[in-house]
N, C-alpha and C positions, 0 to 999 in steps of 0.2 A: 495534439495527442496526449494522454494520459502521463508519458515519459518527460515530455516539453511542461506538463503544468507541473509536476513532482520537480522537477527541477526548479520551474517558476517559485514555486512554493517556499523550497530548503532554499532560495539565492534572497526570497523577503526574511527581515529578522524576526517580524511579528510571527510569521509562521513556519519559520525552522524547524521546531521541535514541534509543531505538530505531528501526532501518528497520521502516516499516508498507508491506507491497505488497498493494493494496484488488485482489481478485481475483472477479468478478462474473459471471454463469452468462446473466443478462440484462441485457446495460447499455443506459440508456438516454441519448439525448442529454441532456447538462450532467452526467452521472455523474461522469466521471473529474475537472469541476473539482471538483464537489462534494467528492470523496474529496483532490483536493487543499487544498483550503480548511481542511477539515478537520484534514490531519496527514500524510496517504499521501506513501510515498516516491515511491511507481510504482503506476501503476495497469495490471491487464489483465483483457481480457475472454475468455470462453471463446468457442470454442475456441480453445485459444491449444498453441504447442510446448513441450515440456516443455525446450528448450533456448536458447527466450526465459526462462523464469521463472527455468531453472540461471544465466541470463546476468546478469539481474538482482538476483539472489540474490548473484552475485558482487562483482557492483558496489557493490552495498550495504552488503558486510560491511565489518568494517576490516581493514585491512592487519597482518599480524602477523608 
């Protein structure tokens, strides 16, 4: 599941601090803490604009 690799993810060092944005087609209520608790940077549900996710995308990256 999505919740088991964000976890996988944040428990590797190489990808700890990678941005994770939990992206879910049916969310359910307690989802998006769930996906926080987790590891997720940002959570969104569909349908969503594709210039929220560019936005959040942005936000997440680092600065270079």
């Amino acid at each position: 599941s999505g919740i088991e690799a964000t976890r996988a993810l944040r428990a590797e060092p190489s990808t700890a601090a990678t941005p994770i944005i939990a992206i879910t087609s049916f969310a359910l209520s307690g989802d998006e803490q769930r996906a926080k608790e987790a590891g997720a940077s940002a959570y969104l549900a569909k349908p969503y604009s594709p210039f929220v996710l560019l936005g959040m995308i942005r936000q997440l990256s680092p600065e270079e």
